[in-house]
C-alpha positions in Angstrom: 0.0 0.0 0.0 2.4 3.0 -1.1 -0.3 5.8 0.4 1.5 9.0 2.0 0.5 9.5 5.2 -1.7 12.2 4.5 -3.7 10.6 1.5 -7.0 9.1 2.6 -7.6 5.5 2.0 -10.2 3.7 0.5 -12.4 1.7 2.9 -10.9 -1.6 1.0 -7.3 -0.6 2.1 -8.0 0.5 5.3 -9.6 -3.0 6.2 -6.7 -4.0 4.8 -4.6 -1.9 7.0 -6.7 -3.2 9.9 -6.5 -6.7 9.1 -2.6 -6.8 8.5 -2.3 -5.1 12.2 -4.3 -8.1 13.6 -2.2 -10.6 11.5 1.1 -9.3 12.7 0.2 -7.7 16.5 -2.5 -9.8 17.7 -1.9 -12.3 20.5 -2.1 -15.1 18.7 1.3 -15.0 18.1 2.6 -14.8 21.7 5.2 -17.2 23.3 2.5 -18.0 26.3 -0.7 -18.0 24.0 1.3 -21.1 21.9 2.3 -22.7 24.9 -1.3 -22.8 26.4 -2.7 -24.0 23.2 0.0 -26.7 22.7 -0.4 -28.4 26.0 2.8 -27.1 26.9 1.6 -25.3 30.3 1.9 -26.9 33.2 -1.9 -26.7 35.8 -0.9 -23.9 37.6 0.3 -21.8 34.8 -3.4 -22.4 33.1 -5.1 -21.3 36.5 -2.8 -18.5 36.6 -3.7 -17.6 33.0 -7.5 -18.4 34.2 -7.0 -16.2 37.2 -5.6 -12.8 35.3 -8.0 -13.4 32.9 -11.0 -13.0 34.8 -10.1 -9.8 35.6 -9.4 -8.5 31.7 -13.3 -10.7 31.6 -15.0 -8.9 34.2 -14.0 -4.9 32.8 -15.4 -6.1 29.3 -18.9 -4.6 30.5 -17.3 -1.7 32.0 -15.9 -0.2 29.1 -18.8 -1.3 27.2 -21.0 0.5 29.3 -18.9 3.3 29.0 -19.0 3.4 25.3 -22.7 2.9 25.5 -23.1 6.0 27.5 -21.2 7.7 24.9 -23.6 7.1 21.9 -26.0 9.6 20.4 -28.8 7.5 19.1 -31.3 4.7 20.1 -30.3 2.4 17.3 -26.5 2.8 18.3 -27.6 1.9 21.7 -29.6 -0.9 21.2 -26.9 -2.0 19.2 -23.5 -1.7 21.2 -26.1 -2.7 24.4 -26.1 -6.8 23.6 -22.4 -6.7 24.0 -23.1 -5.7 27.8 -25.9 -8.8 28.3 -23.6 -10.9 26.6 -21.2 -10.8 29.6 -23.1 -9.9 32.5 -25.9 -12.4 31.2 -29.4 -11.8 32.9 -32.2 -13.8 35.0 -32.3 -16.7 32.8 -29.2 -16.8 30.9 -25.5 -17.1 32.1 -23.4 -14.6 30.7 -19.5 -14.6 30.0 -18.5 -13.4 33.1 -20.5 -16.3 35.5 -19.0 -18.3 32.2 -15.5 -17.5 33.3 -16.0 -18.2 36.4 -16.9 -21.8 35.7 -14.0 -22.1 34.1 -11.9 -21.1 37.2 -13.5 -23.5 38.9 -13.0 -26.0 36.4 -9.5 -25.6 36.9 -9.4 -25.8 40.6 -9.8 -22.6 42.0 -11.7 -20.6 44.5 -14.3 -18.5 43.0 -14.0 -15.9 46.3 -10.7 -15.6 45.6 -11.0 -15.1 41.5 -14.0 -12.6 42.2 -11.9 -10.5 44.5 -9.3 -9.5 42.4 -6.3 -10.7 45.1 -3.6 -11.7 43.1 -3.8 -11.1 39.6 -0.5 -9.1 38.1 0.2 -5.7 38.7 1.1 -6.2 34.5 -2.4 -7.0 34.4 -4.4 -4.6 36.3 -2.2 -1.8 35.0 -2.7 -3.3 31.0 -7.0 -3.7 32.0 -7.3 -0.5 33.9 -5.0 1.5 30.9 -7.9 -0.4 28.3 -10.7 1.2 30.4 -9.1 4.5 30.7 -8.8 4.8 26.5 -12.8 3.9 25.9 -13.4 6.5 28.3 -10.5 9.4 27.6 -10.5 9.1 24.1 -13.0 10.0 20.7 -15.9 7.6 20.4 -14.4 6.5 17.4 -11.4 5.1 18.5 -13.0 3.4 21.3 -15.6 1.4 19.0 -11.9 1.1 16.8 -10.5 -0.4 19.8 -12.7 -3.4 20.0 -11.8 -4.3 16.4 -9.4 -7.3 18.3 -12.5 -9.5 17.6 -11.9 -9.5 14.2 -9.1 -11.8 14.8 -10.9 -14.1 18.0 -13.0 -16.5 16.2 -10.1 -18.6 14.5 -7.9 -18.5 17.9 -10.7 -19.2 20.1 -11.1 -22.7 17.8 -7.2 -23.4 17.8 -7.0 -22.4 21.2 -9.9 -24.6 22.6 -9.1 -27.9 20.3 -5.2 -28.0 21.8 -6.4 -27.5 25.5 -9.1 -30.2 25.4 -6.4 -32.2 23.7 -4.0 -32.0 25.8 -4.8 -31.6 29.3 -6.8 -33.7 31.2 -8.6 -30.9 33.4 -10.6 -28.9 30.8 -13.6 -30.0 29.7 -15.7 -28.9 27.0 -17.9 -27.7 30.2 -14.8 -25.6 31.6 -14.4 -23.7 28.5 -18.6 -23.3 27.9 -17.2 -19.2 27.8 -16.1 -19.9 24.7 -19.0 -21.9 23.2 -21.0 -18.4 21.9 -17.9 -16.1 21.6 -16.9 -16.7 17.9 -20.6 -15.9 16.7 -21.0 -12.7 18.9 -17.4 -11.8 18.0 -18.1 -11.8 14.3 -21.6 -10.0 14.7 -19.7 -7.7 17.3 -16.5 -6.7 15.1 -18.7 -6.5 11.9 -20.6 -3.8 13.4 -17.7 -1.9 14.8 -16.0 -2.3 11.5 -18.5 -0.9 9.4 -18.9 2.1 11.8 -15.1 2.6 11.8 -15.1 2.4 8.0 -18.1 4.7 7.9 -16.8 7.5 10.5 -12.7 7.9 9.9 -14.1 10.0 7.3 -10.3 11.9 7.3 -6.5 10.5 7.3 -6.0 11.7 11.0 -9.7 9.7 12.0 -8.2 6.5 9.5 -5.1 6.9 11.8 -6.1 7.4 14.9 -7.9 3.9 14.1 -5.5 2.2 13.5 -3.6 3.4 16.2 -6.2 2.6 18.4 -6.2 -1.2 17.1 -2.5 -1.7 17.9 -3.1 -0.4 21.4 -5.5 -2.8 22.2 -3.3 -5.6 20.5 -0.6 -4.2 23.1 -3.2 -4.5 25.7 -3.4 -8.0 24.8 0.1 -8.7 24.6 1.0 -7.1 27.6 -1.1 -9.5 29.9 0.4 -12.6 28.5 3.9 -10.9 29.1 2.7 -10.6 32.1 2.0 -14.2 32.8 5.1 -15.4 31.0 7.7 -13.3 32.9 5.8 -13.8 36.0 5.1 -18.1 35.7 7.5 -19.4 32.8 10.2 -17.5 32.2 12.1 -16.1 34.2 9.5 -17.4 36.8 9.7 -14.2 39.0 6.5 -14.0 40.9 5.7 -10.6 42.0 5.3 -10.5 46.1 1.8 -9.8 46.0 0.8 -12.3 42.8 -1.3 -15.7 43.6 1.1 -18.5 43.9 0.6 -22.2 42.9 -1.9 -24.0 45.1 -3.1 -20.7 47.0 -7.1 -20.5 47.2 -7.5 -23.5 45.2 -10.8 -26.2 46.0 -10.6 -28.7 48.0 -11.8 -31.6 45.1 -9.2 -30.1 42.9 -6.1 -29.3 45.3 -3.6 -31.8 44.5 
């Protein structure tokens, strides 16, 4: 794409653009994401990786309901408002979050503890909280552009969930039920958010600020599974305050 940096793109290119970011940036490519989804993890690196998780999980509704405060219209609304049921479920449906938390229970650990917050990463909190902060601080537009990581979820989600059921004998189809719905409502979620990001970076510095905005969430991505690799693989340095192997886990699954 030989474009100078002030020429606007066609909305073919910048997909394009888009696309190439998630196919180079996205966390599909990181050391601990291949590891998890190779079997190459030991237990208490997947319930650490469950454990940090949860927290990214649970502030998926917050900055949702954040953007949804932000838009102007009733069909916009009604629209960006399923993402928010989708997670925190309602009176007859579980939602991701209650989702997730099966799965930390799945792999053995105490749902108190998860649902506290106590000792997830400082990299973590700080990468989540920073995620939060953007939707909030920053134009409409590149907070809808900042969800555009689901473009790329559907396909990892299937690699992801085929190598863990594979390969370690503590997750069952059951323990990763989050993930049964996620590839549908990621595709209906990102096609949305695409079209409106097409539609609205009506300017080189909007097509920009788009992009930038999709390779900071890929680094908030990123920086929670450097997070769990420096802290649990390699070097192994666990923070003083992080959760340790076999703290709060159940009884039926404490080895």
């Amino acid at each position: 794409m030989n474009k100078s940096r002030t020429e606007m793109l066609s909305a073919s290119d910048l997909e394009a653009a888009l696309r190439h970011i998630g196919e180079t940036r996205y966390h599909h490519l990181h050391p601990f994401q291949l590891l998890l989804q190779e079997g190459r993890l030991s237990r208490a690196q997947v319930q650490a990786w469950a454990l940090n998780r949860y927290y990214y999980q649970s502030n998926i509704p917050v900055k949702d309901s954040i953007i949804l405060a932000r838009l102007g219209s009733v069909e916009l609304r009604r629209e960006w408002r399923q993402r928010i049921l989708d997670h925190d479920g309602s009176e007859t449906e579980r939602g991701g979050i209650e989702k997730w938390i099966a799965l930390t229970d799945g792999v053995g650990l105490d749902r108190d503890y998860v649902m506290s917050g106590k000792g997830i990463l400082a990299g973590t909190r700080f990468a989540v909280d920073a995620y939060v902060h953007f939707v909030r601080d920053r134009t409409l537009l590149e907070a809808i552009a900042s969800s555009l990581t689901e473009l790329f979820s559907p396909n990892v989600i299937g690699v992801r969930n085929k190598g863990m059921l594979a390969h370690y004998d503590f997750i069952s189809q059951e323990t990763l039920a989050y993930f049964d719905k996620r590839p549908v409502q990621a595709k209906r979620d990102s096609d949305f958010a695409l079209n409106y990001c097409l539609e609205h970076a009506d300017t080189r510095e909007k097509q920009d600020a788009v992009m930038d905005a999709l390779r900071f969430k890929c680094q908030v991505l990123w920086a929670q599974l450097d997070a769990l690799h420096h802290a649990y693989v390699d070097p192994a340095l666990t923070p003083p305050d992080a959760w340790r192997p076999g703290e709060a886990e159940t009884g039926r699954e404490a080895a």
